[in-house]
N, C-alpha and C positions, 0 to 999 in steps of 0.2 A: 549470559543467557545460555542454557542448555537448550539442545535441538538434537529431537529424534528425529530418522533417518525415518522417511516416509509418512512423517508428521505436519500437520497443517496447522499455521499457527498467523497469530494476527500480530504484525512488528509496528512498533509508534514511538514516536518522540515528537517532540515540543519546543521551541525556541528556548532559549535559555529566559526565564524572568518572562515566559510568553511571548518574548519580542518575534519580531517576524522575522521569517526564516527565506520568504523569497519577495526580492521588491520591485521587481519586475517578469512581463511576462516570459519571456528570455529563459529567467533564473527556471522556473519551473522545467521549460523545456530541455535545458541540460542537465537538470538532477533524474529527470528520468532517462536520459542519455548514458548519464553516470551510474544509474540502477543496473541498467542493461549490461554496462558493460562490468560492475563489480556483483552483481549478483545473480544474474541467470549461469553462470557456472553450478552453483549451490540448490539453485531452488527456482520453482516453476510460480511468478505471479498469477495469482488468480482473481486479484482484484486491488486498488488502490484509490488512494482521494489525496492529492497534494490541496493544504491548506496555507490559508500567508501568515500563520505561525505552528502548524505542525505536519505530520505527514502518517497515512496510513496505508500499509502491506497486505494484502492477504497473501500467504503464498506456501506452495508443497514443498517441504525438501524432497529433495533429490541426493543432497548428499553433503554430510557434515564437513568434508573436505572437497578439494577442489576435482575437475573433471580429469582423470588419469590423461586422457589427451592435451590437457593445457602444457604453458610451459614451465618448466620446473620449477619457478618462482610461485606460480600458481598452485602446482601440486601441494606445497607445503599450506597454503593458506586454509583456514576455516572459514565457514559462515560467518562469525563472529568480526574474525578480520577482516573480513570483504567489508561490515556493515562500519566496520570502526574507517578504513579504509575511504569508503564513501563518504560519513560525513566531514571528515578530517578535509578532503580534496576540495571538496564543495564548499567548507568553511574559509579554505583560502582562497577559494575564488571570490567569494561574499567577503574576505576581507579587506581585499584588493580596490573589487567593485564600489563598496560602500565606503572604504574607509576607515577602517574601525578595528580594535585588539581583543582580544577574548574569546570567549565559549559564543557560538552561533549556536547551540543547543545543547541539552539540555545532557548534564552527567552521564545518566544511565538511557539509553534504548530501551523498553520493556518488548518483553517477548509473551502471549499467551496462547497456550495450544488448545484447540479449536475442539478436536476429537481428540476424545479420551478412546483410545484402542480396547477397553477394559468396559468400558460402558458408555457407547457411541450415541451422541445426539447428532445424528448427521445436520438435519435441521439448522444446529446453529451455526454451521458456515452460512448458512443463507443470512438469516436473522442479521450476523455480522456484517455479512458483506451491505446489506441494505443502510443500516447502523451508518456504515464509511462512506456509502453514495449519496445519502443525504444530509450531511454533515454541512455544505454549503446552504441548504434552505435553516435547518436549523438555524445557520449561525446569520441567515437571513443576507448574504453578500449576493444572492441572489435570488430572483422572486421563481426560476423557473429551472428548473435541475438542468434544462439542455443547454441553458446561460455559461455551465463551468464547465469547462473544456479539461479540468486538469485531476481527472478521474477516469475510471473506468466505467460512469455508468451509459456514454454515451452510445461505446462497444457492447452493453449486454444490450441495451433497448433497440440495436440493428440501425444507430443515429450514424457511427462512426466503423469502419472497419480497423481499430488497431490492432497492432500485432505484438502488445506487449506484455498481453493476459492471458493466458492459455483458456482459454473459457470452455473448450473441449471437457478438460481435467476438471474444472470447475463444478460443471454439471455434472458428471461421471460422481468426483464424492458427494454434492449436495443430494442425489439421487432426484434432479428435477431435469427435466428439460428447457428449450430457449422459452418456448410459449407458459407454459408455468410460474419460469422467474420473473417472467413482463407483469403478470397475472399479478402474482408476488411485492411486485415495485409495486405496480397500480394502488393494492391496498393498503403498502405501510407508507404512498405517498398521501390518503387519504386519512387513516390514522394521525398521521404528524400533522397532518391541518388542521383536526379535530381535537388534536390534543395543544395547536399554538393558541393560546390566550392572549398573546400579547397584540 
């Protein structure tokens, strides 16, 4: 994955063969344990949605190598490696846990940048981030967004105080505020209803 240095970019991956990626609730809560500690050196989260077969990022770099204060092991590392790093760790804790030999996920990470610096749709950080928050209604594992705990939207809608989204930054690039992006959820919680057939 290439990463520009004050670039916003939305990171994903997927079980391997779909399989699931956390099988209890546990699991969840130290992968995002495990984020914190292998990737806020690199980049400022601004949004996320753990799924129990994939997982979604939003988030700013800050810097394609490691924070010149870290320790020199650190220094050398990239984004990249942090992200290779994390699932590598977490894959052997899930191997341990479950029992099991192989790929917990999926080859490649995809990386996609959000704003183009050259002709900027700020907008679509929003669009995205909304996209990632309601991923759990889509996928229907839950009938009411404030049911999944293992995202970031319970932090923009003022449900949950965490502290592992900079939502500051968040707002600042979307160029919205808190009451706007509520505003925001409200109507693309009401689209996606309008738009479930099933």
């Amino acid at each position: 994955m290439e990463f520009t240095e004050e670039g916003t970019y939305h990171i994903y991956n997927r079980g391997n063969k779909k399989q699931k990626i956390f099988f209890r609730e546990e699991n969840y809560l130290y992968f995002l344990k495990k984020v914190r500690a292998e990737l806020l050196p690199y980049c400022e989260i601004l949004a996320y949605c753990l799924m129990p077969n994939h997982f979604h990022f939003i988030v700013f770099i800050k810097s394609k190598k490691g924070n010149a204060l870290d320790n020199e092991n650190k220094r050398n590392k990239t984004l990249n490696n942090a992200i290779a790093i994390l699932l590598r760790s977490y894959t052997r804790s899930m191997q341990s846990q479950e029992k099991f030999t192989g790929s917990l996920f999926q080859q490649k990470t995809k990386a996609k940048e959000l704003i183009d610096t050259d002709n900027a749709t700020i907008n679509y950080i929003s669009l995205c981030t909304h996209y990632i928050h309601f991923n759990p209604l889509k996928a229907k594992i839950v009938e009411n967004l404030e049911e999944w705990k293992f995202s970031s939207y319970l932090d923009y809608m003022s449900l949950r105080n965490g502290t592992l989204c900079n939502r500051a930054m968040f707002y600042s690039i979307a160029g919205l505020n808190e009451d706007d992006f509520i505003k925001e959820s409200v109507r693309h919680r009401m689209t996606t209803e309008d738009l479930d057939t099933d």
